[in-house]
C-alpha positions, 0 to 999 in steps of 0.5 A: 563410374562404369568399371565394364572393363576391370568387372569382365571374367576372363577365361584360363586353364583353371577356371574363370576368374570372376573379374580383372582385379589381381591382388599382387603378391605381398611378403607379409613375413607373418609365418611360423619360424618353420616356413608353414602357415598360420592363422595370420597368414590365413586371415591376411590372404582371406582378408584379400581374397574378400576383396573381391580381386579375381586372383590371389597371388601368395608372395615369395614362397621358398623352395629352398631351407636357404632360400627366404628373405626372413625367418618367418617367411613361407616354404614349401617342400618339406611334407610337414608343410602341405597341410597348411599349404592345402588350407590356404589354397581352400581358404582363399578358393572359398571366397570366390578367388582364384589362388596362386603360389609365387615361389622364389629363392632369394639368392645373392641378395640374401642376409643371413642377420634376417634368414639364419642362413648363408647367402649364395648366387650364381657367382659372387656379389655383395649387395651394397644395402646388406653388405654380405658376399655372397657364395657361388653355387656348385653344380651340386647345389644348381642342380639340387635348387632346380629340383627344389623349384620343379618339385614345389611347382608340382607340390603346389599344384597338388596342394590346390594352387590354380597357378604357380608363380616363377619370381623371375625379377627383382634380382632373386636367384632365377633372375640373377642367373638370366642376368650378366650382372649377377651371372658371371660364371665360366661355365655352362651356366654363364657367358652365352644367353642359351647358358644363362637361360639354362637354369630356367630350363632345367626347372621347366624340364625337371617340373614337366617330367615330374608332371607332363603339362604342369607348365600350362599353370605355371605363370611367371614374374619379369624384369622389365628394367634393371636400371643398371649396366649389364641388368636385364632390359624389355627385350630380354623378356622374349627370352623367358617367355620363350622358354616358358612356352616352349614347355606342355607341348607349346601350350607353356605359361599361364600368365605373365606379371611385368616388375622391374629392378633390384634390390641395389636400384629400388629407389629407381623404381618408384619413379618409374610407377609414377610415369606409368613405365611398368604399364608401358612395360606390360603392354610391350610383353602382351605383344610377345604373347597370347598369354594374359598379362598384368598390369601393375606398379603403383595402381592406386585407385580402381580407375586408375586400372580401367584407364590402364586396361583401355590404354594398354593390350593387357588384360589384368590389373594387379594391385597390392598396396591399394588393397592392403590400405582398403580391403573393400576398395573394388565393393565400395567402387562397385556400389558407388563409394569410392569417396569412402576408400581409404587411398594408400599413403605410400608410407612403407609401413607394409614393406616389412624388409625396410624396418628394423623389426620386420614386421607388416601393417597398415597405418590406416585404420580400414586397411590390413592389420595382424590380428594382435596389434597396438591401435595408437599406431594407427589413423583413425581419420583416414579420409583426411589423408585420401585427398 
């Protein structure tokens, strides 16, 4: 099989990346208590970048103290931070990757049962799943969060990051403000689009002040769908990427990466991966953009990502599941193997947030594992369950 399309270098600001392959970020929950890395944050970011994938994208980075979904999730700002920061940006550099920082707040679909800290948004909601009203925030505490992003964005690229990524989607807080389902504000942060927008555009404006031109390495993370009444639809993406280009003199945005849903619709999502929505959903954006696009949702196999890059006009695929239950999977397509890959199972194991004692690990015994770990949970066998 001729992988000629996923196997081509692409050109970006920050150098070339050797193939079309992105490892999607992941939420590994594997961090000290404090937010910094740690040598199992290391070895499983390392262990993805030895996959070979083009980019590595670091998941869900909190800007904010009440900002992560868990307590052992990652942060930037605080400058006891930076040291581990800069060693994971050069662990994964060294083996051949490109590296992106995703940074995020969690927002109104916070638990503080998880986090230690209290839930807010843009306005008052309650995820049905979680069961905590969240606070509204005070123009104070906007405008505070909106330092914190521009301040991390800048942080991070001086930390080494090629990239840094806005989670723009999956109903976290920047999302929920662009969304007249979470926003419901009075004031100049709701009602109108420009008003919902407004939250975007002070990160961007206070990032590029901070440091004029930053925003050409910043990249972002769209809703494509909501999948609920008042949520987000494809045509709300031109908005965003408006905003994002509009910034470093026209020459804003470094990538975009097509999602979809919230937290309260995410059984809806599944569904749409399998009928190919979030491929469709990403050739839709390239059309709004010259920026290169990813692909991704549900890519299990490598084939799957050259068929997708023929079918649509984007120019990356973006796995992670794929690439957690076979670290090796592009080595052993590249050489002729792909009967040996260890095919995900799509059996949740590695979504830490549905289970009950947060933790992150493959079943399948060539896949990602923490370095401690108990080897009766795991399957010895797993080309019986590839087929």
């Amino acid at each position: 099989m001729s992988y000629h399309r996923i196997t081509r270098p692409l050109a970006t600001v920050a150098g070339p990346l050797r193939n079309r392959l992105v490892c999607s970020p992941v939420s590994v929950n594997l961090a000290d208590p404090s937010g910094a890395v740690n040598d199992e944050i290391l070895h499983f970011y390392t262990s993805m970048a030895r996959s070979g994938a083009g980019l590595v994208t670091i998941g869900a980075t909190s800007v904010s103290p009440e900002g992560g979904s868990t307590e052992h999730g990652l942060k930037i700002g605080p400058p006891a931070l930076d040291d581990g920061l800069r060693q994971l940006a050069s662990a994964v550099k060294a083996c051949g990757a490109l590296v992106s920082l995703q940074v995020f707040h969690v927002g109104a679909q916070g638990n503080t049962a998880h986090s230690g800290q209290p839930v807010v948004g843009p306005s008052p909601y309650t995820c049905p799943d979680i069961g905590i009203l969240a606070e509204e925030l005070s123009l104070s505490a906007i405008a505070r969060i909106e330092d914190e992003f521009a301040e991390a964005i800048v942080r991070a690229l001086a930390l080494g990051f090629d990239f840094v990524e806005l989670h723009i989607a999956h109903g976290y807080l920047i999302h929920q403000f662009l969304s007249p389902f979470f926003n419901r504000r009075q004031d100049h942060y709701g009602g109108s689009p420009d008003n919902r927008l407004r939250f975007l555009c002070a990160i961007r404006d206070k990032a590029e002040t901070r440091s004029p031109g930053c925003f050409r390495r910043v990249g972002a993370r769209l809703s494509a769908c909501d999948f609920i009444a008042g949520g987000l639809l494809p045509a709300d993406m031109k908005a965003v990427v408006g905003v994002i280009e509009q910034a470093s003199g026209g020459d804003g945005g470094a990538y975009y990466v097509v999602s979809a849903g919230i937290y309260e619709t995410a059984r809806l999502k599944y569904p749409a991966m399998r009928r190919g929505d979030y491929w469709r959903w990403a050739g839709y954006l390239a059309g709004l953009t010259s920026r290169p696009v990813v692909a991704q949702g549900g890519v299990r196999t490598l084939l799957q990502g050259e068929e997708i890059l023929a079918a649509q006009p984007v120019a990356l695929i973006g796995m992670a599941q794929a690439l957690i239950a076979d670290p090796d999977l592009l080595h052993k397509a590249l050489a002729g193997d792909e009967g040996t890959t260890a095919v995900c199972i799509e059996c949740g194991r590695c979504r830490y947030i549905k289970r009950s004692d947060l933790t992150f690990d493959c079943l399948l015994e060539p896949g990602y594992h923490p370095r401690v770990r108990d080897t009766a949970h795991h399957l010895a066998a797993p080309a019986l369950l590839s087929n």
